[in-house]
C-alpha positions in Angstrom: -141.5 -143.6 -116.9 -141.0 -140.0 -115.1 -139.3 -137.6 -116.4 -135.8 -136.5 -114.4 -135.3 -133.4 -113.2 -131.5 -132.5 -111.9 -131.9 -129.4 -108.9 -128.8 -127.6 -108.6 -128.3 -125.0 -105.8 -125.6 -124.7 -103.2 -128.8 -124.0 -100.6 -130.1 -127.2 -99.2 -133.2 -126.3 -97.9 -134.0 -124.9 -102.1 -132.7 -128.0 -103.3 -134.7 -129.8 -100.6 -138.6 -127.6 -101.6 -137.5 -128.0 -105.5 -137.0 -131.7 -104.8 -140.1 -132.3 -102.9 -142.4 -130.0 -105.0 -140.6 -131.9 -108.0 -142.0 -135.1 -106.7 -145.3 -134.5 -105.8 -145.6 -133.6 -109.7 -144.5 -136.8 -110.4 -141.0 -135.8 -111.5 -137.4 -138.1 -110.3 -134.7 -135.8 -108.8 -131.1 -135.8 -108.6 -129.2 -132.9 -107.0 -126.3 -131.0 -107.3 -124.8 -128.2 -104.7 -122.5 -126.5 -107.1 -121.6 -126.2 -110.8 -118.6 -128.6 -110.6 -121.0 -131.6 -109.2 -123.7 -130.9 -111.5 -122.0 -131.2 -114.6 -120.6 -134.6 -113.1 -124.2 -135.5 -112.5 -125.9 -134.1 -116.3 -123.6 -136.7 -117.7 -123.7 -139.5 -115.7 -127.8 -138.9 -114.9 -129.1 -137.3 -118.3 -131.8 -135.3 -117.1 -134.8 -134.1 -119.2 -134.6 -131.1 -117.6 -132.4 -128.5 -115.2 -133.5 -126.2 -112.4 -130.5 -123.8 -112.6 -129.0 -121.6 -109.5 -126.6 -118.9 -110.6 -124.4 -117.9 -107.9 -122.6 -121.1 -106.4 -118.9 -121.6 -105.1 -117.1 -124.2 -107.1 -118.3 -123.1 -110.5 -121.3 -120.6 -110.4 -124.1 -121.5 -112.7 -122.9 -119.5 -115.4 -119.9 -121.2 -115.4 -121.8 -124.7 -115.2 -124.0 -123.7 -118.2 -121.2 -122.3 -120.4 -120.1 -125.8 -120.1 -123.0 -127.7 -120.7 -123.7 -125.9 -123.3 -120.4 -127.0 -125.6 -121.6 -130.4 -124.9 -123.3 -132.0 -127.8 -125.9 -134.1 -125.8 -126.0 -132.3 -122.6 -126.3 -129.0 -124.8 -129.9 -130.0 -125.7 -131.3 -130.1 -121.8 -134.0 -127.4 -121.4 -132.8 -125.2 -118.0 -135.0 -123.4 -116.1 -132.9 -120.7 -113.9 -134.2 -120.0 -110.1 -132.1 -117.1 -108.3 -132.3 -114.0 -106.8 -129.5 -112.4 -108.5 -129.8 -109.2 -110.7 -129.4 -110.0 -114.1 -130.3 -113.6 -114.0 -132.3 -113.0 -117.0 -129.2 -112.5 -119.2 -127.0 -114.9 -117.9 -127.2 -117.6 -119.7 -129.1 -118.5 -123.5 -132.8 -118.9 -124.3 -133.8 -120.6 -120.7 -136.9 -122.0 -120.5 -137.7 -119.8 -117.9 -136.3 -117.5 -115.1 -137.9 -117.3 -111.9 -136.8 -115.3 -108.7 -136.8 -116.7 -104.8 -138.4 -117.4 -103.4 -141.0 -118.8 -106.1 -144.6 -119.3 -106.7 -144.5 -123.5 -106.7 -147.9 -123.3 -109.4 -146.4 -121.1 -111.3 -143.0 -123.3 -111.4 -144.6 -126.8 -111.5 -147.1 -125.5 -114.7 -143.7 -124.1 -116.1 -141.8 -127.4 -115.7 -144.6 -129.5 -117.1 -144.8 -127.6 -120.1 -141.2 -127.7 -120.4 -141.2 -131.2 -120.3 -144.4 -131.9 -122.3 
């Protein structure tokens, strides 16, 4: 059984190469265009794993992980943050990783396998 992966981003052509380079490592996909959504979609989808924008309308990243992280199950889901914004480093707890746009797709499909491995 593949592992799922939920991509959230408010761009869709990022969600859209996350998705596809998600795939072709043999990863299922769900999406989410903004915090609000995405935290519908962790608990209704459970991913193994998050691909994490920051800046979003409708609840920024930040905001989305603050919540996710007082959740006792959905707490426990590795994220991996991709954005361009300064700072994304510190914005939210112990990520698996941070990577900047636009981003090397090796470099972040060896990072999500070992995330998930």
């Amino acid at each position: 059984m593949s592992k799922k992966i939920l991509v959230v981003d408010d761009e869709a052509d990022i969600r859209k190469f996350l998705t596809v380079l998600l795939k072709k490592g043999g990863y299922e996909t769900v999406e989410a265009e903004d915090g609000a959504k995405a935290l519908a979609t962790a608990a209704q989808e459970k991913p193994d794993l998050i691909i994490l924008d920051l800046q979003m309308p409708n609840k920024t990243g930040t905001d989305f992980y603050r919540k996710l992280a007082k959740d006792n199950t959905l707490g426990k889901i590795p994220v991996i943050v991709v954005s361009g914004v300064p700072g994304r480093h510190l914005a939210i707890k112990k990520p698996v990783a941070v990577f900047d746009k636009p981003i090397n797709p090796e470099e972040f499909l060896a990072t999500v396998d070992k995330a998930l491995s």
